[in-house]
Each structure stands twice: as structure tokens, then as C-alpha cells.
N, C-alpha and C positions, 0 to 999 in steps of 0.2 A: 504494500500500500504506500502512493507515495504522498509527496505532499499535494495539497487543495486547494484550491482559495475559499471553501465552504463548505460546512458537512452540505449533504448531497439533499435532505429531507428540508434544510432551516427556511428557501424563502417564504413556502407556504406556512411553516407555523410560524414564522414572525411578522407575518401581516397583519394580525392585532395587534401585533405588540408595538412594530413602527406606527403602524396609525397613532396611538398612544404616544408614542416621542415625538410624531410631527408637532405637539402642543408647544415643542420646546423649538421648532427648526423655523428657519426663516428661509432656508434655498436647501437644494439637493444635494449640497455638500455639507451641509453639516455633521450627519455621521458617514461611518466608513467603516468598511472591515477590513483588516488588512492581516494579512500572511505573512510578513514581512518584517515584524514588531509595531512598535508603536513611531504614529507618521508625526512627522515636527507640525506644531500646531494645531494638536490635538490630544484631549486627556480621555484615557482609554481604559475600559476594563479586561482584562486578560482571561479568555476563554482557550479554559485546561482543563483535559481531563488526566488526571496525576496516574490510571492507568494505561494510560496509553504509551507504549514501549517509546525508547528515543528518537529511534527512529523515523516514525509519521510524523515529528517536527512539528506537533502540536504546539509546544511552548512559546511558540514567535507570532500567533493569533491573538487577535485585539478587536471588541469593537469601541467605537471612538465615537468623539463627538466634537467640535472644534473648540478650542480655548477658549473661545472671548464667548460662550456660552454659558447658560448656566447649568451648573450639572445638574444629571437629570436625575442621579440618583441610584443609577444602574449598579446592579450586581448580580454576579454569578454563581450560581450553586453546582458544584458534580456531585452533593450529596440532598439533593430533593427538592422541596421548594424552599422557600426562606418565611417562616411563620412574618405574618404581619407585611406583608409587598403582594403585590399582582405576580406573579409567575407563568411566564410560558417553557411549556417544557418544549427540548431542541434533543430532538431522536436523531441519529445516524443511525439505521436500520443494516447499515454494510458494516459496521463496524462493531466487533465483537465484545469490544472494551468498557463496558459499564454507561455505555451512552445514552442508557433507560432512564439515568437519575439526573440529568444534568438539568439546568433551569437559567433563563435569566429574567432576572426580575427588575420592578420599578417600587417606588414607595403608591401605598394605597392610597395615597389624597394625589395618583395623578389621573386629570381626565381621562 
């Protein structure tokens, strides 16, 4: 398995969850995912799964949101949802590696 710009399942289960961030965007750049680490000019949360061998170069996945924004709030769970936030759960169905539990969430007072 090599590296991806995206697990293979996320754009359709993060189409609630960006509609929910557009609250925060002003143009189509404001977030980002990037494979690559974290892009200059943007503060990012790091999407990891700690089972995932070294290999598949998970560790250098980000989603972002541009600096002079404000945060939205984001975080990431590989262990369920996070009590108290909105949660969408992000399946990669290809990948063997505990990608059932992973979650990323928003705080619950967002639209």
C-alpha cells in the first residue's frame, strides 16, 4: 500500500462535516489536506492512525485551515468519537489497520 492523498471512503463522509466548516471559510482555500505535512500558512490537525505500519507514510497527513482564520476547533480521534463534539466517522474500508474507530470532530455549539 503506498502513499495517498486520501483515504479512499472520506469525500462522501465529510460532506456534512465541511458543510459545517464552510461556517468558518470565506473562499475555497481555506482548508486543505495535504500528504505532504503541514503547508506554510496554515494550522492543521494531524490525521494518524498510530496502527498503521511506517510504511503507508501516514504520519505527514494534515487537514488545515488557513492562519488568519479562526480555529474551528477540529480534532481527531483513532480511538472513537470524542464525548461532547459533533463527530464524523472516516472509514478506509481497504485498509486493515483499525480505520473502524477513527473520527474527526468539531465543538457542538458549531452550526
Amino acid at each position: 500500500m503506498g502513499r495517498r492523498s486520501r483515504p479512499s471512503h472520506m469525500d462522501g463522509q465529510l460532506s456534512l462535516f465541511l458543510r459545517r466548516l464552510l461556517f468558518y471559510a470565506s473562499s475555497a482555500d481555506d482548508f486543505k489536506w495535504s500528504f505532504a505535512g503541514k503547508p506554510a500558512g496554515y494550522h492543521c490537525v494531524q490525521i494518524l492512525e498510530p496502527a498503521e505500519p511506517d510504511s503507508h507514510t501516514w504520519k505527514d497527513n494534515f487537514f488545515c485551515w488557513t492562519s488568519n482564520k479562526a480555529d474551528p476547533g477540529l480534532k481527531w480521534s483513532f480511538a472513537g468519537p470524542i464525548g461532547g463534539m459533533k463527530c464524523t466517522q472516516i472509514l478506509e474500508t481497504a485498509d486493515p489497520h483499525t480505520w473502524s474507530d477513527n473520527y474527526l470532530c468539531l465543538p457542538n455549539d458549531t452550526p
